[in-house]
C-alpha positions in Angstrom: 33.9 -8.5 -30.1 34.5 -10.1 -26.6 32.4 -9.3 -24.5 33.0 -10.1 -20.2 29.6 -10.4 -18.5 30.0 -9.7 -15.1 27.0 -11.5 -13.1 26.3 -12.9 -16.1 24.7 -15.9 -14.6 22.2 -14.1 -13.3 18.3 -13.0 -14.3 19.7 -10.1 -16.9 23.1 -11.3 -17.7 22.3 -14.8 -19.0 19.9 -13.4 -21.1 22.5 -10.6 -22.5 25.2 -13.2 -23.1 22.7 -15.1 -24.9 21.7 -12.4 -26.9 25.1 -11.9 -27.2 26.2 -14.5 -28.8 23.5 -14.9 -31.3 24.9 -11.6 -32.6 28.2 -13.5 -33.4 30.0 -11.8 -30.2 31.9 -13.7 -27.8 30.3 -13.0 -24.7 31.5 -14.6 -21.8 29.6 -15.2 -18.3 31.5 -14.6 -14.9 30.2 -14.6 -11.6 30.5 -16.3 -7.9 30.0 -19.3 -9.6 33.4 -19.1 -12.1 36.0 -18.4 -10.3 35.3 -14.2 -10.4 34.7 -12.3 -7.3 34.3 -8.8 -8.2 34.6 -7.1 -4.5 37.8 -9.0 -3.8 39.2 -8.9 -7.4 39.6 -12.9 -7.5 39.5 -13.9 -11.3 39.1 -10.5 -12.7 42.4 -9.6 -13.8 41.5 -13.1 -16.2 38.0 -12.2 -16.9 39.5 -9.2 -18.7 42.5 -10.0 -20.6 41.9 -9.8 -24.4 38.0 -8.1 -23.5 36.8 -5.0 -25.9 34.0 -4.3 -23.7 33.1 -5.7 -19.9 29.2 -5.4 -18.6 28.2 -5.0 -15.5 25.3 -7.0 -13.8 26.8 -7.4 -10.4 24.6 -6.5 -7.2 24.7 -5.7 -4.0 23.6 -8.4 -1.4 21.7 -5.7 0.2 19.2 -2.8 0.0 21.0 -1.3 3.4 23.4 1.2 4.0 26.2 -1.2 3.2 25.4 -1.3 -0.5 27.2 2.3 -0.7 30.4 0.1 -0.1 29.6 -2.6 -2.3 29.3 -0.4 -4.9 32.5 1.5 -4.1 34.8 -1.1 -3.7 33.9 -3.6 -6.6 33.5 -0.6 -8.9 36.9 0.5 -8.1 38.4 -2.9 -8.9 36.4 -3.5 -11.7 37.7 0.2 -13.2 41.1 -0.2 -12.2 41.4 -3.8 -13.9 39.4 -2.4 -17.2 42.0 0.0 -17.9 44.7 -1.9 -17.1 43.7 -4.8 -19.6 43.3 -1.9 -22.2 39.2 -2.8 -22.3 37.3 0.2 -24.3 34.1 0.2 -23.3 32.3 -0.4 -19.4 28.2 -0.7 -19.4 26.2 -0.9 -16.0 22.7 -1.3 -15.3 20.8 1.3 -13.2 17.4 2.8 -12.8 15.8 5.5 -14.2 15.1 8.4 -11.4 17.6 6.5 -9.2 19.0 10.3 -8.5 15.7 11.5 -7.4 15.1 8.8 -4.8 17.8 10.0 -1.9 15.4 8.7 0.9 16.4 4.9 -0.4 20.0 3.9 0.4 20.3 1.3 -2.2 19.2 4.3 -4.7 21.6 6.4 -3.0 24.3 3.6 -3.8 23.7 3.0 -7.1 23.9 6.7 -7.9 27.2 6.7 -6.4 28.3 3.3 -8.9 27.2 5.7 -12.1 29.2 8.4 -10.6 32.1 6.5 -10.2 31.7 5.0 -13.9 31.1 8.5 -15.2 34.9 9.8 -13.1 36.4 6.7 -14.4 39.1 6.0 -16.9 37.1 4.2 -19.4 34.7 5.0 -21.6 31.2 3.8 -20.4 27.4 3.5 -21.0 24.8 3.3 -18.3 21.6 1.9 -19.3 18.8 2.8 -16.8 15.5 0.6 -16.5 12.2 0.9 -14.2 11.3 -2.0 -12.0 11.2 -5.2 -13.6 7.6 -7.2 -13.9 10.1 -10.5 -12.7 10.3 -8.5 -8.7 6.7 -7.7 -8.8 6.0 -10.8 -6.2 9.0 -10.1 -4.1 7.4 -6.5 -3.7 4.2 -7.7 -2.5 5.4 -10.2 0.1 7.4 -7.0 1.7 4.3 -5.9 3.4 2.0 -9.0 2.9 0.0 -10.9 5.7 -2.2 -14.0 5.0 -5.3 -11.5 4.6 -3.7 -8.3 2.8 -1.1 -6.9 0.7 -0.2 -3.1 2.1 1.1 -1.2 -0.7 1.8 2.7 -1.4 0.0 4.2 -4.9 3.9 4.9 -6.3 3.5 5.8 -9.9 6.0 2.7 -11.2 6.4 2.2 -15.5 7.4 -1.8 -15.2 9.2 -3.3 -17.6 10.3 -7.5 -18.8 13.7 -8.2 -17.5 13.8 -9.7 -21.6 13.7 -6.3 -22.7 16.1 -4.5 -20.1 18.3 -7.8 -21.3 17.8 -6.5 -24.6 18.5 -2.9 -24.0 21.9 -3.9 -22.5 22.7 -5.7 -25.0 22.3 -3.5 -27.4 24.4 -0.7 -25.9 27.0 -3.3 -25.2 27.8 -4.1 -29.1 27.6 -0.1 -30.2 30.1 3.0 -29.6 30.2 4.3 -25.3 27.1 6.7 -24.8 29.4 8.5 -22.6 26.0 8.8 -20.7 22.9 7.1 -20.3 20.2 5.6 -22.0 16.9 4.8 -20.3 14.6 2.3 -20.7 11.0 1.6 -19.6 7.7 -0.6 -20.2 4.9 0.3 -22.2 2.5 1.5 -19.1 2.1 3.0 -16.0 0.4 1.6 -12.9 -0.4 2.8 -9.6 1.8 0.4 -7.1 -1.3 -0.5 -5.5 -3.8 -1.0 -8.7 -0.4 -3.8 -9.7 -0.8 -5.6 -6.8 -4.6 -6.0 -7.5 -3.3 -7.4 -10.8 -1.0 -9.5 -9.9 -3.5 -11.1 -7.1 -6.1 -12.1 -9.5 -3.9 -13.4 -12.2 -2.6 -15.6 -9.1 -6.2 -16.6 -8.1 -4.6 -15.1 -5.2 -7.9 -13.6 -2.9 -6.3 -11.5 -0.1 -7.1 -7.7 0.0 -4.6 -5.1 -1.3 -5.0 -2.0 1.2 -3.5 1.4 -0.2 -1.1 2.9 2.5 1.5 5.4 1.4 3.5 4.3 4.5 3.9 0.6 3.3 7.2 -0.4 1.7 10.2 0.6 0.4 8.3 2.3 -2.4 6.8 4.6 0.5 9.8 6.9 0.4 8.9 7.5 -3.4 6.8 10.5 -4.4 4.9 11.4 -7.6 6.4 10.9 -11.2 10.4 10.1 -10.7 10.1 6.7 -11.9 8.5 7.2 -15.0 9.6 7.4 -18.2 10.7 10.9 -19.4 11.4 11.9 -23.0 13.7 10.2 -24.7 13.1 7.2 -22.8 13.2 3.8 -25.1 10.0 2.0 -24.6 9.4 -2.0 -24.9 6.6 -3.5 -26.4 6.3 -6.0 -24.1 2.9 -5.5 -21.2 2.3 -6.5 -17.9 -0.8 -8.4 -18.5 1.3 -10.3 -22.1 4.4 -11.1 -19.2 1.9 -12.3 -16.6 -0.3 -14.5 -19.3 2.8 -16.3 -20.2 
């Protein structure tokens, strides 16, 4: 099959085109970078012609309000082209609980890119993932000083952006779900007990103070992140990600 990956330049979608192709699919990257710019529509009537199935990796520049119209206006481009080149199958990549999290705008805009897939005129699959190990730094310097790390005890299942790559790849070479298949690590951590983790597997010293306030992961509350039944579980640990 031919396969468009959109953002497939970046941390998931070079792995999925690589993966990709060492199934013997034609997977082909697009992004910023060749010529394709999804909110605009540059390049994508091209990215599409002759594609059976078209992945989406794209994301929003921001975690703000204006991610709601990120994810409006380049899923309604990217839907309108897809059916127009005749393409039969549309993946995205969300994140599991994302509906449960309406006190996060980004959430809030990533629910509204599934619900646009889901109304759309092509058949789709969404494949959901918890946070990946890969923005476990990122999350720490979010409330980090040069003595402590404030973080909230979130309940968070991580997971290897490998195995998310993996996960979207694999839905991307089978039939359309025509709904959604989650995906999460093999364990869950307290947001604050990772951060302890992650310190001393830095040789990193500072403090990690537990303050439910801290974050963006503040405005999370008990189990919606976790992995429910059904959920596809990787092999791959925090401790095995961080060791290599």
């Amino acid at each position: 099959m031919k396969i468009a990956v959109i953002g497939g330049t970046g941390l998931i979608g070079s792995q999925v085109v690589k993966i990709l192709n060492a199934s013997g699919h034609e997977a082909v990257p697009h992004s910023p970078s060749t010529g394709l710019d999804l909110r605009s529509g540059q390049g994508l009537r091209e990215a599409l012609a002759g594609t059976d199935v078209v992945v989406n990796l794209t994301n929003s520049p921001t975690f703000d309000e204006a991610s709601l119209a990120f994810f409006q206006e380049t899923m309604d481009n990217l839907l309108t082209a897809a059916k127009a080149a005749g393409v039969g199958h549309a993946v995205i990549l969300s994140i599991v609980g994302v509906d449960q999290v309406p006190g996060l705008a980004y959430y809030r805009a990533k629910v509204l890119q599934e619900d646009l897939l889901k109304a759309g005129p092509v058949p789709y699959s969404i494949v959901r993932a918890t946070q990946f190990f890969e923005f476990m730094d990122a999350t720490l310097s979010w409330t980090a000083d040069e003595n402590a790390v404030r973080l909230p005890a979130t309940l968070l299942q991580p997971i290897a952006a490998a195995d998310v790559a993996q996960a979207v790849a694999d839905v991307s070479q089978g039939a359309p779900l025509q709904g959604t298949r989650n995906v999460a690590g093999p364990e869950v951590f307290a947001l604050d007990e990772l951060g302890k983790i992650t310190l001393a597997a830095r040789g990193d010293h500072r403090a990690v103070v537990t303050d439910n306030s801290a974050g963006m992961f503040a405005a999370v509350s008990g189990d919606v992140l976790i992995a429910k039944k059904g959920t596809v579980i990787a092999r791959t640990t925090y401790r095995q990600w961080l060791a290599r």
